[in-house]
Each structure stands twice: as C-alpha cells, then as structure tokens.
matplotlib code that plots the C-alpha trace (Angstrom):
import matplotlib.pyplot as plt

x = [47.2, 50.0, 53.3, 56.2, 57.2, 60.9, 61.4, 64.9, 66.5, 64.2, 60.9, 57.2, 54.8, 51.4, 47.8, 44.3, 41.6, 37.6, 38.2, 41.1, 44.9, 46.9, 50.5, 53.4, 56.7, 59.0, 62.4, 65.0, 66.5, 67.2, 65.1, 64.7, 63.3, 61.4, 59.8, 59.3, 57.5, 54.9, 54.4, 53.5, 50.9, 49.4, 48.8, 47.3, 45.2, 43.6, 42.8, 41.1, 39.3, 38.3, 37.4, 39.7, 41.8, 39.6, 41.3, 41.0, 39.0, 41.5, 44.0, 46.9, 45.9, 49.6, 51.4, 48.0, 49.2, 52.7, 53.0, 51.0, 47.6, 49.9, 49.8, 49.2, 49.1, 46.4, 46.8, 44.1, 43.1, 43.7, 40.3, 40.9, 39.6, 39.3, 40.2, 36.1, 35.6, 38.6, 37.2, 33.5, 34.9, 36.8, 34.0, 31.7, 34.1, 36.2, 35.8, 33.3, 34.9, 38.7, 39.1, 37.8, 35.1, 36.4, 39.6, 36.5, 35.1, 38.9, 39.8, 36.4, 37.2, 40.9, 39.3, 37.1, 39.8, 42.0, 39.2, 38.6, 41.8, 43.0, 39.7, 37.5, 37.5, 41.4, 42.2, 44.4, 47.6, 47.5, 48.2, 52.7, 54.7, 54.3, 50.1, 50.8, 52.9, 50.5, 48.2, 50.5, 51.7, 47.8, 46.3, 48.9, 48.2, 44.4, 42.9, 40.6, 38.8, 41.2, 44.6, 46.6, 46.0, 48.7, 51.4, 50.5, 46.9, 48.3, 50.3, 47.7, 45.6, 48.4, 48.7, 44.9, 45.8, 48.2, 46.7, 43.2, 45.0, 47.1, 44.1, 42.4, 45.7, 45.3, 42.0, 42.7, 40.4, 43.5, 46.6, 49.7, 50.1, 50.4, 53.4, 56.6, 57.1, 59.3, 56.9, 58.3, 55.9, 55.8, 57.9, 56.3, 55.9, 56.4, 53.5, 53.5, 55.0, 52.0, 52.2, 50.1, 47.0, 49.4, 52.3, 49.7, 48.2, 51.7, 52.8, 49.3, 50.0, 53.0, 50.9, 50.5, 47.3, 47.6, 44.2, 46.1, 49.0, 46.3, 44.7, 48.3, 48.8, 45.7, 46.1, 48.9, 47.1, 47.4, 45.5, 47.0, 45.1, 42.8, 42.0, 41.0, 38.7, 37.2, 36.5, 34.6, 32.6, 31.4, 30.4, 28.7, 26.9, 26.1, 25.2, 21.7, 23.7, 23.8, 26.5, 28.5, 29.9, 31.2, 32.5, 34.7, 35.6, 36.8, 38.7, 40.1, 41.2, 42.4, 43.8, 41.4, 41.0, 37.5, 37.0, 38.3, 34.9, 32.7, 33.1, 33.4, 31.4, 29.6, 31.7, 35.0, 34.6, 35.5, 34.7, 36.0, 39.5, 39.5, 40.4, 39.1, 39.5, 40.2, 39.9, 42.1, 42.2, 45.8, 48.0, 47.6, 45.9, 44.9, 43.1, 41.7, 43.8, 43.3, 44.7, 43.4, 44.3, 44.0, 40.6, 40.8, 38.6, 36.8, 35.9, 34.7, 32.0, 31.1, 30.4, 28.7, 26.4, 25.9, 25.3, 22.6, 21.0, 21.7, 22.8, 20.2, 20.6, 22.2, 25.7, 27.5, 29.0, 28.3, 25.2, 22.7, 19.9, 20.6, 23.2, 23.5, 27.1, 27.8, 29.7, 32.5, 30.4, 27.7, 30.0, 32.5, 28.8, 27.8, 31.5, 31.7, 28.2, 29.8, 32.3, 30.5, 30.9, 34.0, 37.7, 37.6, 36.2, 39.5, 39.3, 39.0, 37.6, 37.8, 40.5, 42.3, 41.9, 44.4, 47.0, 46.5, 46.7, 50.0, 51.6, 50.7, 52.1, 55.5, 55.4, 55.5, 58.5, 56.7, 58.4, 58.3, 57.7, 54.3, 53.4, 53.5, 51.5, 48.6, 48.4, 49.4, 51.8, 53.0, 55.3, 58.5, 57.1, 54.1, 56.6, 59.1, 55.8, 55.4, 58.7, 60.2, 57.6, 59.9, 60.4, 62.1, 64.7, 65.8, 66.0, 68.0, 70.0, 71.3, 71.9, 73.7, 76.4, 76.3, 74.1, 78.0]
y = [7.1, 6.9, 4.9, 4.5, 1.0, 0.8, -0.2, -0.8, 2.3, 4.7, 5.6, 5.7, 6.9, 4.7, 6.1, 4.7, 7.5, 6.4, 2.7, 3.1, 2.2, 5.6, 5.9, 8.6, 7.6, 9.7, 10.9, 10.2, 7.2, 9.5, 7.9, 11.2, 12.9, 10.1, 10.4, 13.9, 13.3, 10.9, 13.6, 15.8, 13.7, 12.3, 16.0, 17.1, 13.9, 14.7, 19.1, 16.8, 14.8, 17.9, 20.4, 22.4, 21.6, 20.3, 18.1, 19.4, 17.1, 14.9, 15.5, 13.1, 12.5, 11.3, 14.5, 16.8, 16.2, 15.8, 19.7, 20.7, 21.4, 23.7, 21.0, 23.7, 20.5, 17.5, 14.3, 12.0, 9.7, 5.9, 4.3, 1.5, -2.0, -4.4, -8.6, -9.4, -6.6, -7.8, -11.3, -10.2, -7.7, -10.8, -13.4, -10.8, -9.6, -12.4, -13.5, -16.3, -19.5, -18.3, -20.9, -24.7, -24.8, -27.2, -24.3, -21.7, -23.9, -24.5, -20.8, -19.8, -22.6, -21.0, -17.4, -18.6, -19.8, -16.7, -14.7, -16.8, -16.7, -13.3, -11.4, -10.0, -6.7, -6.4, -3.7, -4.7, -2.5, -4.0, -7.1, -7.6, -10.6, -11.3, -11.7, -13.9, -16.4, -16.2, -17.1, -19.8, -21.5, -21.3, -23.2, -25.2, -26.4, -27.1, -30.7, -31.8, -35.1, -35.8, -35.7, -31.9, -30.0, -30.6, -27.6, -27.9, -27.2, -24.1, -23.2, -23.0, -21.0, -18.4, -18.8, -17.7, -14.8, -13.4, -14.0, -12.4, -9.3, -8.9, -9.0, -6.4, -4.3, -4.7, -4.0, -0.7, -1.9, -1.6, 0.7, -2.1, -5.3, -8.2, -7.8, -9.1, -12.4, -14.7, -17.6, -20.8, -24.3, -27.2, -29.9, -31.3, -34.9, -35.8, -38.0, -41.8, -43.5, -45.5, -49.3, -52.3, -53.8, -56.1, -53.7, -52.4, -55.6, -57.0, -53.5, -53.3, -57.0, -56.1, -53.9, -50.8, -49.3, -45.5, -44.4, -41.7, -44.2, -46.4, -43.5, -42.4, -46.0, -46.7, -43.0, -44.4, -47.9, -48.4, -51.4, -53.1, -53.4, -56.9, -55.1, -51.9, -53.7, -55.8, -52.3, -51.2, -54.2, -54.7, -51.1, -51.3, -54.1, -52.5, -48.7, -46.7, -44.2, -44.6, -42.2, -44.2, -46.7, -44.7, -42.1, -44.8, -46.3, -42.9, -42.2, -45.8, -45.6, -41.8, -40.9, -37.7, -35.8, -35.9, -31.7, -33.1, -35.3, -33.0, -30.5, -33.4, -33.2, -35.8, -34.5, -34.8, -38.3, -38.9, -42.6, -42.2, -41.2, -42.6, -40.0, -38.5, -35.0, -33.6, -30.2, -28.8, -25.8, -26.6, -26.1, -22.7, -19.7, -17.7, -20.3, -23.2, -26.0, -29.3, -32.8, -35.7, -39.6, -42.5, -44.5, -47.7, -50.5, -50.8, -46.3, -47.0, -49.7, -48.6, -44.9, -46.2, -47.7, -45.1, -42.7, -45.0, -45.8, -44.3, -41.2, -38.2, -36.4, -32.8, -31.5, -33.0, -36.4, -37.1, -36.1, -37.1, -35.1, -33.7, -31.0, -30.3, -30.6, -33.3, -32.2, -34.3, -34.7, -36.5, -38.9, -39.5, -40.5, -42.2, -44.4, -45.3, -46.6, -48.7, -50.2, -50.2, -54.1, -55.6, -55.4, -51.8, -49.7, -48.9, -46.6, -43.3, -41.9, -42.6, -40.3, -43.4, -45.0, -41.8, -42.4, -46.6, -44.8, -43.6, -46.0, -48.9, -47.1, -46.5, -50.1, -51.1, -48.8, -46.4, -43.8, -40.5, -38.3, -39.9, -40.1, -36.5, -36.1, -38.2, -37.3, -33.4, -33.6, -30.0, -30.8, -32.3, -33.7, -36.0, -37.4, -38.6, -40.4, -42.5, -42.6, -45.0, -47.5, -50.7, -50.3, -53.4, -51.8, -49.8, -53.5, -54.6, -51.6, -51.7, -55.3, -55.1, -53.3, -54.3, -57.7, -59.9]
z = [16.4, 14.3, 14.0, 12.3, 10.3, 8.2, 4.8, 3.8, 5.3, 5.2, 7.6, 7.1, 8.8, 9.1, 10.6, 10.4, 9.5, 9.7, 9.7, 6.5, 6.5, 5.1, 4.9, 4.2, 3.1, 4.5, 2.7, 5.7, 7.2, 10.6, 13.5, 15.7, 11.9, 11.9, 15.2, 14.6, 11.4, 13.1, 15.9, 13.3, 11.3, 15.0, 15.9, 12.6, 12.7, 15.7, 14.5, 11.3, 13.6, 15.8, 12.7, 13.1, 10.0, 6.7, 4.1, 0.5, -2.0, -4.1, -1.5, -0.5, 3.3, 4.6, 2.6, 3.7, 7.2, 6.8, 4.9, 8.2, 6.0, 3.4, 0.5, -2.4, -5.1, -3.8, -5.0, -6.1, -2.9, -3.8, -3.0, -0.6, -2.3, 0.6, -0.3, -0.4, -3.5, -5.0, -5.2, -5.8, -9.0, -10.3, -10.1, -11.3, -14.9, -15.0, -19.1, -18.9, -20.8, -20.7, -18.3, -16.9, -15.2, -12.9, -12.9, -11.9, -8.8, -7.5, -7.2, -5.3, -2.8, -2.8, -2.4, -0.1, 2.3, 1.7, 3.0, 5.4, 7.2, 6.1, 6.8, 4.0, 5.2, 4.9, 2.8, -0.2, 1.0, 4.1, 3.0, 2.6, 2.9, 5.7, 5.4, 3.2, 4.6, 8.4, 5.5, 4.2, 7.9, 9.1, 5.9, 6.3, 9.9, 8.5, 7.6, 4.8, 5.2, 8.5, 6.9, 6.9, 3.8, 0.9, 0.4, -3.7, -2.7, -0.1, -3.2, -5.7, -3.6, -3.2, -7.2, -7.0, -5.0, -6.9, -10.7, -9.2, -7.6, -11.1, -13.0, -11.1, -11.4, -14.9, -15.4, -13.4, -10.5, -8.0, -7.7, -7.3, -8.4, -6.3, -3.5, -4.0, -1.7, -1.0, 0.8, 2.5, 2.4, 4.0, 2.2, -1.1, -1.5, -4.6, -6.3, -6.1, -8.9, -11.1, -9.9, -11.6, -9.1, -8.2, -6.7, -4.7, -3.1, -2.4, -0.6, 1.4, 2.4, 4.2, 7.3, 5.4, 7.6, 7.7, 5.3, 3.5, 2.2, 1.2, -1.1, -2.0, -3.7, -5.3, -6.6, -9.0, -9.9, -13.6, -15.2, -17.9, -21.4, -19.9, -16.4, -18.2, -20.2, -17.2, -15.3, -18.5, -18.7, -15.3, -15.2, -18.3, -16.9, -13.8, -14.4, -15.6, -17.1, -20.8, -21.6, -19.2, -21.1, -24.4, -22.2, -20.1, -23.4, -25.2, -21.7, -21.7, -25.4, -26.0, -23.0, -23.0, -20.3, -18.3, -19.5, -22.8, -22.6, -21.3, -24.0, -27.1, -30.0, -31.9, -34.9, -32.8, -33.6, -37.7, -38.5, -41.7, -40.8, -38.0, -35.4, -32.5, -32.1, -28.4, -27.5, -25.1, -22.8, -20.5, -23.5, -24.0, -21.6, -24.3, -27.1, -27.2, -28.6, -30.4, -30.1, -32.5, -31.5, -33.6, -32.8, -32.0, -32.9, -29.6, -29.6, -33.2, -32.4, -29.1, -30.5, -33.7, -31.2, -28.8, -31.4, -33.4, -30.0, -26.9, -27.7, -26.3, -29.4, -30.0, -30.6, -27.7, -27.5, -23.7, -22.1, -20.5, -21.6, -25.4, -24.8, -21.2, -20.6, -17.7, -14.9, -12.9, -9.9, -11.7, -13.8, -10.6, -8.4, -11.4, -12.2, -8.2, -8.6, -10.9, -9.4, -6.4, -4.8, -7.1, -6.7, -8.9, -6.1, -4.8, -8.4, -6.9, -9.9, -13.6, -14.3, -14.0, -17.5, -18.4, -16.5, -17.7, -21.0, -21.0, -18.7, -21.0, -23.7, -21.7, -20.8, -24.5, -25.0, -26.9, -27.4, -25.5, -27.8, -29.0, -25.2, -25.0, -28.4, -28.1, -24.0, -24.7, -21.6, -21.0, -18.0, -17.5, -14.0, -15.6, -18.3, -15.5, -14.1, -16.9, -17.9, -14.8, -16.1, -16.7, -20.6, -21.6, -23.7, -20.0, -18.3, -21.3, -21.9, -17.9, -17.9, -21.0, -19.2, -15.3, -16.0, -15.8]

ax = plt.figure().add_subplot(projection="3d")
ax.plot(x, y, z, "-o")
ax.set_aspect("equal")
plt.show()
C-alpha cells in the first residue's frame, strides 16, 4: 500500500516494501498528478511483489517504480538503520574517555527511554518532528521517584538524540543528520536560589509539606565556613572509609568538582607551592583542561596525613584500593552513611561543599571574576546563582540611594 504525505507544496509518495519505509518525492504540487503518481508506484509494487517485474541491484526503489521499471541509471539503495543500531553503533565506537563517565551513564538512561517510547525497531527516516515531540509530551507525562520527570532532563535526553544521530552522520554510519525541529516543553522552573540552614528551617516551619519542595530547598542549602566544618568532622568521626575525610575536605576547600576528585592525582596536590591542580573535562569538548586553586591550610594538613597514612598507595589521590578510580555511587552511599542520624542528613549528597564554596565566597564580596576562576563556571545561569547572595557592598550600595 502506498500513500501520499505533503511537504511544503509539493507531493510524495510513501510505501512500505518487506517490513522497510521507501519514499519518492515527487516533482509537482498538482494533487490529481499526485494521486496519479501513487497509483502508479501501488500498482508496480504489487507486479514486484508478484514476480512479474524484478528490481535491478543498486536500484532506487521509489524512482524504480515511479519510471514504471524503465529506470536506465539505479541508484545506490540507502540501507535503512533502525533507532536500536543507531544507539548499539554509538555505544560500541563512541571514543572511550572523550567524555565523563558520569556523562556516558546519563545518555544510555536517555537512549534507553528514547527507545523505549519511540520503538527500537523505528527506522531512522521515519522518525520527523513530530516523533520527536510525541516523544517529548509522553516523557514528559512520566514520573521518577513519584514526582513528573523535569523538562531539563526531557531536554537533555533530546540533546542525546540529536548529538548521537549527528555523530553517526558523521562517521558515515547514516545518510541525514538529525531532522530539523522545532520542539515545545513543559515550562522550566528555574533552580532554587542557595539559602543558609537557617532560610530553610524558617521556610519549612511555615507548613511547607509537599516532599518535592522539601528536596527543592535543601537542594540549595549552603553552609557557612563553621557548618562546613562541623559536617566534615562528624563524618570523619563516623565513617570506615578512609578516603572519606580528605576527599570532603578537598571538596570543602577547592570547590572541585566530585569527577574533578575522582580523576585527581597525588601529584595534583604541590605542597610546596601550595596549589591544587584540578582537571577539568566541562570547559572544553575537545581537551582536557586545568584549573589550579590556592590550598588552604586545613587541604595541606589533612592531605599530608592522608598521604603519610591512609593513603592506599598508587597514582590517584582518592581510592579506596591503590588506583581503582571511585565512582559517585560508592562515595554518595558512603557520605549519607555519614551523616546518617544528625541534623546533616538533609545533605542530599556531597556535591554540596561546592556550591558552600562559591556562595561563601559571594557572601564575602569576592569578586566575580575570581568565582568563576577558581570554580571554572562556564554559564551565565550558575553565576547569577551565587551572585544574589547578599554581598554587603549590594545592601550598602542600595541603601545608599533609597535607604532615606
């Protein structure tokens, strides 16, 4: 069976030929042409589907049928990659380290809901716009852990999509690259803003009961320098891990990203000049980048120690076993364990002492510009997070002018 679908103006005609989508675009924007055109290819479909007509190697099927089996000059046949290939090719080539691992695991839960809900035997060229966005309003609908999944997360898994199919494209393992589309989400909420332990309390104390406001607020707790360190302490007190405490402390102290930790060095940390090297991967797709920060007192005595004592041995600065790289599962079980039974476990994780980090310096006035530095912000939408945080010098500049 065949049938006709319109792009723009003009016609073309679409048929399905042992189990694979073909189509023929047609040269006319005439609907009675048009019509006549799908006649044609039905009707030569069904003499190929009968024997009586035989379709030349190589050969374009939707012209083949179109020319009435007369094509004098076949075309190559596009093979027809189907979305499960297309995600089995990519996890198979994809270059190992150019990206986080963390990065890795995110777009196979992404690819697995893509193929979930738009079918893993779809072929590739039958998936337009409007696949998409039936993919888009259905994930959307979902619900992870109760509450309905996040349109950043529905967005970053159509982000997956489209960097996965453009790969292929440019590796030559598909004909197009990803489709054109013009997608509408579910409002975005934009993030909390980052509020001290007391904020929180005082807001909760007013009837706040709904689960997912509750982990929306302590999401943007920031300690100040004293809580930080009391977190520290009583974990340090509390946990078996031994790589727990120096890794909290760096975190704490630098600002460094949990990945940042998992791939440090013992030689990222120079005692002598009293810096500790981070190396990054978010700056830049196509290198890995550096970022050094000034060590404090507290990250040179603590990973003196460790290093003397505790540490497992080989080249990497946090392990538990002498280079075997930790993962985040094992260090988030590992820092709720800690806090496990004091006023900290509303910590969600330790990714925490960052964010303390750079809101402690924005409290201080710091300036911006260092911020950015020694956090290597790269968007305009995580500086405005730390920059609302109540700088005196704001206070004093507005009151300076409307204080009367």
């Amino acid at each position: 069976m065949a049938w006709l679908e319109r792009r723009g103006k003009r016609f073309r005609v679409v048929f399905r030929f042992q189990d694979q989508r073909f189509l023929a675009v047609l040269k006319t924007a005439d609907a009675k042409e048009a019509e006549a055109c799908r006649g044609r290819v039905e009707e030569n479909l069904r003499l190929v589907e009968r024997g009586r007509l035989t379709v030349p190697d190589g050969a374009d099927l939707g012209l083949f049928l179109l020319s009435d089996g007369k094509l004098e000059q076949p075309v190559a046949l596009a093979r027809t990659v189907r979305l499960a290939e297309l995600f089995a090719t990519y996890r198979a080539q994809f270059t190992a380290g150019a990206k986080e691992v963390i990065t890795r695991a995110m777009e196979d839960i992404h690819m697995n809901h893509l193929a979930r809900l738009i079918g893993q035997q779809t072929p590739l060229s039958a998936i337009t716009a409007g696949t998409v966005q039936q993919f888009v309003d259905e994930r959307s609908r979902e619900e992870h852990n109760g509450h309905p999944v996040k349109p950043k997360t529905v967005r970053k898994a159509v982000a997956t999509l489209r960097f996965v199919w453009n790969w292929a494209h440019r590796q030559g393992h598909v004909p197009t690259k990803f489709p054109e589309v013009e997608l509408v989400f579910a409002k975005e909420k934009q993030a909390e803003p980052f509020r001290t332990y007391d904020q929180i309390t005082a807001i909760l104390a007013r009837g706040v009961t709904d689960p997912r406001r509750v982990r929306e607020l302590w999401d943007g707790l920031f300690l100040d320098p004293g809580q930080v360190a009391e977190v520290i302490e009583y974990v340090r007190r509390k946990t078996s891990a031994r790589y727990l405490h120096p890794f909290l402390v760096t975190a704490a102290y630098t600002g460094a990203r949990r990945a940042e930790l998992f791939r440090a060095r013992v030689e990222d940390f120079d005692f002598d000049a009293k810096l500790v090297l981070l190396r990054e991967k978010k700056r830049s797709r196509d290198k890995e980048t550096f970022r050094t920060v000034d060590m404090t007192p507290r990250v040179e005595a603590v990973m003196r120690a460790y290093f003397a004592g505790d540490h497992p041995g080989g080249e990497l600065a946090f392990c538990s076993a002498a280079n075997r790289t930790l993962t985040d599962g094992q260090t988030w079980k590992a820092f709720r364990s800690g806090v496990k039974g004091s006023k900290w476990h509303v910590l969600r994780g330790y990714h925490a002492f960052r964010h303390s980090f750079a809101s402690n310096l924005a409290a201080a006035g710091v300036d911006q510009r260092v911020i950015d530095e020694l956090m290597g912000h790269t968007t305009v939408e995580m500086q405005k997070r730390y920059r609302h945080l109540f700088p005196d010098q704001r206070r004093q500049a507005v009151l300076a002018v409307f204080g009367s």
